[in-house]
N, CA, C and O atoms as a GROMACS GRO file, in nm:
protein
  308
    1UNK      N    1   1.921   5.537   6.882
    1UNK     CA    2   1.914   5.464   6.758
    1UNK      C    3   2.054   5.419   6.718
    1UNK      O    4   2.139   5.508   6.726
    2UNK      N    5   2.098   5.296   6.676
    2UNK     CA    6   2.177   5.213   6.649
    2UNK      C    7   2.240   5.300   6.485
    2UNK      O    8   2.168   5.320   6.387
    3UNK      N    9   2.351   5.327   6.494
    3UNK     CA   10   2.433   5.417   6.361
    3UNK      C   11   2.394   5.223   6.267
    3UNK      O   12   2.370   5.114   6.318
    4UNK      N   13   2.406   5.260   6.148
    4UNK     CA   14   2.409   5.164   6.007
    4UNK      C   15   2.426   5.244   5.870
    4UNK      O   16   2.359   5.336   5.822
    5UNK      N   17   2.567   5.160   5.811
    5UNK     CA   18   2.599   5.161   5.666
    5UNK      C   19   2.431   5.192   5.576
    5UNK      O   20   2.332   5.122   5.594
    6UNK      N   21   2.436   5.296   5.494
    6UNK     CA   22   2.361   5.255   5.398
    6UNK      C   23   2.363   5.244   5.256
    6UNK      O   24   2.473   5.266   5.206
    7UNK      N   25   2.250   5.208   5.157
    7UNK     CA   26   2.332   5.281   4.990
    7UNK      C   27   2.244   5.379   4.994
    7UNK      O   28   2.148   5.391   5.069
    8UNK      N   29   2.294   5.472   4.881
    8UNK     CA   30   2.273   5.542   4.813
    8UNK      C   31   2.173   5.488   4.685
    8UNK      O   32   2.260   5.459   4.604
    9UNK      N   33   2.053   5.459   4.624
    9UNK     CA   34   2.040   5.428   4.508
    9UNK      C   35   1.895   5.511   4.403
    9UNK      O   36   1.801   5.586   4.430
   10UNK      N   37   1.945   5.448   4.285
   10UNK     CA   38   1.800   5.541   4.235
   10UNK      C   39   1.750   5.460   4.108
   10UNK      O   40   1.804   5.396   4.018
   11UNK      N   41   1.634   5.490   4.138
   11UNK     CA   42   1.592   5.379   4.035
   11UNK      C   43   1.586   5.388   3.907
   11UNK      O   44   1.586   5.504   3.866
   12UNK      N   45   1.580   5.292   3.816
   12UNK     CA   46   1.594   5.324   3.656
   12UNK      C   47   1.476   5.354   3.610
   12UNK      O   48   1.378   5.281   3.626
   13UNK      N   49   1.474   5.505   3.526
   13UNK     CA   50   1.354   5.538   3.443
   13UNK      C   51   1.227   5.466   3.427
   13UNK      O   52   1.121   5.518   3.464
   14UNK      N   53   1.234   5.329   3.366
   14UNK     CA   54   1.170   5.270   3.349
   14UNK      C   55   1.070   5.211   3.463
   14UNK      O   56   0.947   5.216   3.454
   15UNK      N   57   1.147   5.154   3.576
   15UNK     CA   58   1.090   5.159   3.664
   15UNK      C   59   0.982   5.242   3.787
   15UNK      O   60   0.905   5.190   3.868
   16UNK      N   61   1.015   5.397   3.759
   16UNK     CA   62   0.988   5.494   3.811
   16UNK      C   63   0.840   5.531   3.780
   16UNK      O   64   0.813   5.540   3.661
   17UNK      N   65   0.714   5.561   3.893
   17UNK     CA   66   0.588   5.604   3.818
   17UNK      C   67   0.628   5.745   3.889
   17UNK      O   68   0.641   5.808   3.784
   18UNK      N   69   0.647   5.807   3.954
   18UNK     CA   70   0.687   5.927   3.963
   18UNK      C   71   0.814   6.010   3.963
   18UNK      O   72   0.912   5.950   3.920
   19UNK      N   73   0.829   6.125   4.000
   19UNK     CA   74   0.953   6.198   4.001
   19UNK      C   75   1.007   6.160   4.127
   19UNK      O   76   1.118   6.106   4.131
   20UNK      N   77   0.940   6.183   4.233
   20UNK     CA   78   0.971   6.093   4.362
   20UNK      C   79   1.009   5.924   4.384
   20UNK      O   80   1.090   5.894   4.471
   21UNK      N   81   0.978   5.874   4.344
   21UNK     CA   82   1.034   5.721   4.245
   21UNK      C   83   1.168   5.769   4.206
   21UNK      O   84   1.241   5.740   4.301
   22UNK      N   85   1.228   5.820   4.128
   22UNK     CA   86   1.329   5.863   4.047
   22UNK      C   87   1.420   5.936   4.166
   22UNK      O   88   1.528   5.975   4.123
   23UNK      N   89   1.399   5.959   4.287
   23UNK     CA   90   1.470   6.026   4.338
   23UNK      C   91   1.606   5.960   4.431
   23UNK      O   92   1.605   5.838   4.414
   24UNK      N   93   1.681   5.987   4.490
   24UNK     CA   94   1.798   5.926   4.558
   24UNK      C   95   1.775   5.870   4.635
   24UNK      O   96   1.822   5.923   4.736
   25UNK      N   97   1.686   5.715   4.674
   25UNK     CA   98   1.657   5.675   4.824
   25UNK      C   99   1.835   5.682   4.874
   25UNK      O  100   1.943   5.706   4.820
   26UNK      N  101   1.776   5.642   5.026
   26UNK     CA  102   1.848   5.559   5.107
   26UNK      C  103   1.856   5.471   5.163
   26UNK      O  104   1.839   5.506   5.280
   27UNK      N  105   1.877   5.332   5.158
   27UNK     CA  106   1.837   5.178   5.182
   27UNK      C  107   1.971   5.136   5.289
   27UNK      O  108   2.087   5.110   5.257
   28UNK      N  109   1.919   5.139   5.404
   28UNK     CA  110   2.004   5.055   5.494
   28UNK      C  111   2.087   4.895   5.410
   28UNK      O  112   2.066   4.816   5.318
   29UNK      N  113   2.172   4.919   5.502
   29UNK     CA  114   2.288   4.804   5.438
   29UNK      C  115   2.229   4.669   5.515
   29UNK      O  116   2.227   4.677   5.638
   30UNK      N  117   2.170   4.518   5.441
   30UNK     CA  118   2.166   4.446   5.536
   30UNK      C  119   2.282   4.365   5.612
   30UNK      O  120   2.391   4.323   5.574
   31UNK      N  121   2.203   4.359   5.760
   31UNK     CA  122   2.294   4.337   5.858
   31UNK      C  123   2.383   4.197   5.870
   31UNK      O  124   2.485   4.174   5.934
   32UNK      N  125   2.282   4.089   5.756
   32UNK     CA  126   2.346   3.976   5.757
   32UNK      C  127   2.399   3.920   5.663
   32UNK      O  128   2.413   3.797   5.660
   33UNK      N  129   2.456   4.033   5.531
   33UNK     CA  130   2.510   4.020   5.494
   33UNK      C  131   2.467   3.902   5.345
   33UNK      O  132   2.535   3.856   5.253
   34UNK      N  133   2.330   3.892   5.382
   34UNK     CA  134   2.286   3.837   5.314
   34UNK      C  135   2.217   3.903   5.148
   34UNK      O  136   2.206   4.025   5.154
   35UNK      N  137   2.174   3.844   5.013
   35UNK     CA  138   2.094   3.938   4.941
   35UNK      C  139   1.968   3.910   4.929
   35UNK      O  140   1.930   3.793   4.919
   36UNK      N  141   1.874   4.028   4.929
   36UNK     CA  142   1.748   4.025   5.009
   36UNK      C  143   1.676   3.992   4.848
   36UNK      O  144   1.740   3.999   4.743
   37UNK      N  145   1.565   3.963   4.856
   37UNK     CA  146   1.468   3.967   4.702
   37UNK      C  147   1.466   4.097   4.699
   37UNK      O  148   1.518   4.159   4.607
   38UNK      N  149   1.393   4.166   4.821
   38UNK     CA  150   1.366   4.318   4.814
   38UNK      C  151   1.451   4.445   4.961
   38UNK      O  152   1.480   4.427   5.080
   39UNK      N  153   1.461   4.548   4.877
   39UNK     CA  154   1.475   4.661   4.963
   39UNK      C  155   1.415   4.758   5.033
   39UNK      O  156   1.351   4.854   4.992
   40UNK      N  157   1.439   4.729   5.124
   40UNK     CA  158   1.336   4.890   5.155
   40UNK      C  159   1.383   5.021   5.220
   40UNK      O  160   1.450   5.022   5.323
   41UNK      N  161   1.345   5.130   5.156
   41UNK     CA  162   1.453   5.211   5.175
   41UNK      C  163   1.391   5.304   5.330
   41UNK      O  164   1.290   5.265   5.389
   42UNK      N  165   1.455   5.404   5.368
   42UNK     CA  166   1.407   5.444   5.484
   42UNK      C  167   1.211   5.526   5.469
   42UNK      O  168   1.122   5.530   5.554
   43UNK      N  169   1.214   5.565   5.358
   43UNK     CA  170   1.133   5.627   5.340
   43UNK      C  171   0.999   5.499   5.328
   43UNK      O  172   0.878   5.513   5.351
   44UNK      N  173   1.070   5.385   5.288
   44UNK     CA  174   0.949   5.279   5.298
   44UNK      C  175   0.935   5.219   5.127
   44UNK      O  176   0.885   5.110   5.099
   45UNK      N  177   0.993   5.321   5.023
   45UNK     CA  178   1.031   5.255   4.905
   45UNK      C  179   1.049   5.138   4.868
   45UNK      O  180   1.169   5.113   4.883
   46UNK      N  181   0.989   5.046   4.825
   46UNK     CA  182   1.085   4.877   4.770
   46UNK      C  183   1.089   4.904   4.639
   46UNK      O  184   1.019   4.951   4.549
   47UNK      N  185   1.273   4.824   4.672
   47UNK     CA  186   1.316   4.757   4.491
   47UNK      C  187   1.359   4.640   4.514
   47UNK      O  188   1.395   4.593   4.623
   48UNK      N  189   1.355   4.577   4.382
   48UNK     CA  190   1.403   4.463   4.410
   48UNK      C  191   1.520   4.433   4.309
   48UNK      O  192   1.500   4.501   4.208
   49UNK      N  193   1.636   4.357   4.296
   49UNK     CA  194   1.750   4.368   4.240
   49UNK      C  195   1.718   4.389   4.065
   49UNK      O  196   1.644   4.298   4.026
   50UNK      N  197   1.738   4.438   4.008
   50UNK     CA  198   1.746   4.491   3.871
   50UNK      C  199   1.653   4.624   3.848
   50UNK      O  200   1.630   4.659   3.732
   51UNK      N  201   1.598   4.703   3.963
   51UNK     CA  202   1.560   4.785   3.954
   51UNK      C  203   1.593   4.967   3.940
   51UNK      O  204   1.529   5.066   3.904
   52UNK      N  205   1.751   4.931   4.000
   52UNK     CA  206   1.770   5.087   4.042
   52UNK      C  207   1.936   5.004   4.028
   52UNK      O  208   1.968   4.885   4.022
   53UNK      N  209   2.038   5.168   4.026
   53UNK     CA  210   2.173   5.158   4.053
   53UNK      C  211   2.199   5.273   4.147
   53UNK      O  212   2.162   5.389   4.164
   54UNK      N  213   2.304   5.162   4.214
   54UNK     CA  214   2.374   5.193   4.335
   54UNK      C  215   2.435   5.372   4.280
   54UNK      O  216   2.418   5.425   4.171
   55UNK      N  217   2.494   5.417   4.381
   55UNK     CA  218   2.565   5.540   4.373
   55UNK      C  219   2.598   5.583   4.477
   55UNK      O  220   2.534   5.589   4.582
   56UNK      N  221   2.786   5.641   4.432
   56UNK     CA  222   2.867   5.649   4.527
   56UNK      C  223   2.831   5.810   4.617
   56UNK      O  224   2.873   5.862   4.720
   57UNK      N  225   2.732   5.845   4.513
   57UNK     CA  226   2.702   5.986   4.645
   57UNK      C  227   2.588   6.017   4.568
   57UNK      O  228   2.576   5.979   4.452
   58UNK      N  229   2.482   6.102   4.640
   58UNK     CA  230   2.379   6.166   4.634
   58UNK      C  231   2.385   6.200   4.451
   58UNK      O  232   2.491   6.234   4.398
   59UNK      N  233   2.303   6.189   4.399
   59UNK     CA  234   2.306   6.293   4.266
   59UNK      C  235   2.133   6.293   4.224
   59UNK      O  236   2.053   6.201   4.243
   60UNK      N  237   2.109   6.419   4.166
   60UNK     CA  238   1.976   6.467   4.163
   60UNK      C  239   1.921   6.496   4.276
   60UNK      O  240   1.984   6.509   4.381
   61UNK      N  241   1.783   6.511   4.264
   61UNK     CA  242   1.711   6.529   4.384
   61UNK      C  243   1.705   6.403   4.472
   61UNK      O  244   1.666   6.295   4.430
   62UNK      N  245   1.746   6.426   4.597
   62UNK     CA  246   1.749   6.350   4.736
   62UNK      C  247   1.561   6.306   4.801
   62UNK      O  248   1.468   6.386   4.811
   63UNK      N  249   1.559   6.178   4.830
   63UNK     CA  250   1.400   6.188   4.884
   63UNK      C  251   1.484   6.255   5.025
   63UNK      O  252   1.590   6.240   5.087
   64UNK      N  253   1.382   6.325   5.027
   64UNK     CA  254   1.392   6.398   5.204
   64UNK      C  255   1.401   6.333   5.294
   64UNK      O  256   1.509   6.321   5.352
   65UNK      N  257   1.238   6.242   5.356
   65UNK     CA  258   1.242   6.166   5.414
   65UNK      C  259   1.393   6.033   5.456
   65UNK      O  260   1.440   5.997   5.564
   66UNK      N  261   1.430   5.988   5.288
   66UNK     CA  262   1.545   5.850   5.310
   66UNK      C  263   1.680   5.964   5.364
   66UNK      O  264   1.755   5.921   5.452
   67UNK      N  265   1.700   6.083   5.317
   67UNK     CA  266   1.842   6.199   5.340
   67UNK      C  267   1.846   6.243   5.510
   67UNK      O  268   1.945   6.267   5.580
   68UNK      N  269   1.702   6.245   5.545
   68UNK     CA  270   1.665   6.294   5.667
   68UNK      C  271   1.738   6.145   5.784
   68UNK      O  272   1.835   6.160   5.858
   69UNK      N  273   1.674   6.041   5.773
   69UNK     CA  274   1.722   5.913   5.837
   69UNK      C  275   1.838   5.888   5.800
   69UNK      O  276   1.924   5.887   5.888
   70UNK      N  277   1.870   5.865   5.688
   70UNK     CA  278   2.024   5.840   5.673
   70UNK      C  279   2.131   5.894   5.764
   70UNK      O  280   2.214   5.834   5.832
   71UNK      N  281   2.098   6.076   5.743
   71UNK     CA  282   2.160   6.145   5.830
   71UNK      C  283   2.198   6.072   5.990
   71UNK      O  284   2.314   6.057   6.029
   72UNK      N  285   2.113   6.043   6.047
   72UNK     CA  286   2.039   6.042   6.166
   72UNK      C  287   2.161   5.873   6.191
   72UNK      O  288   2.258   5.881   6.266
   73UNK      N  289   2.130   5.753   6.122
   73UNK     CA  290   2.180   5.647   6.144
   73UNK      C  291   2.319   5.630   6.088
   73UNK      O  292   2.370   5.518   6.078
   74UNK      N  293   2.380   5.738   6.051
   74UNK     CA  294   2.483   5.719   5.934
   74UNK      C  295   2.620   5.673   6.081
   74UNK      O  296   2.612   5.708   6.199
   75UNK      N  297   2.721   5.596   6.022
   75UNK     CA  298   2.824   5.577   6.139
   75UNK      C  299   2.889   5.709   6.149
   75UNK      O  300   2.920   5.789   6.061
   76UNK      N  301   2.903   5.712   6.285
   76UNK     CA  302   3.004   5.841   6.330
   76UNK      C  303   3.135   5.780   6.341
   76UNK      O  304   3.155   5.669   6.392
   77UNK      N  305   3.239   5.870   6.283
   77UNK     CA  306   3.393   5.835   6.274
   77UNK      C  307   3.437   5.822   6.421
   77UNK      O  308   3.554   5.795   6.448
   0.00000   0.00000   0.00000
């Protein structure tokens, strides 16, 4: 599997129908640099821009699933 940048993000309250909703995805970085309508995070999550904020590290509860892949694709130094 090919290492890739990702974010960190979580979505805003409002947006959220569960606690899992609310939790820390992880959304691959796109590759072309382009901005997408929507995201999808590893776990399979979509947002779309005004939904969630970025973050420079994990905070709250982590989805497993997006922490688990991230791990896995993250770049090695």
């Amino acid at each position: 599997m090919t290492s890739r940048p990702h974010l960190i993000v979580r979505v805003h309250a409002e947006y959220a129908r569960t606690e899992q909703d609310r939790s820390c995805h992880f959304f691959p970085v796109p590759l072309d640099g382009e901005r997408p309508a929507e995201l999808r995070a590893y776990c399979g999550y979509r947002i779309t821009p005004g939904m969630a904020e970025a973050l420079d590290h994990p905070a709250g509860i982590p989805c497993m699933p997006c922490l688990m892949t991230a791990a896995i694709n993250s770049p090695q130094p």
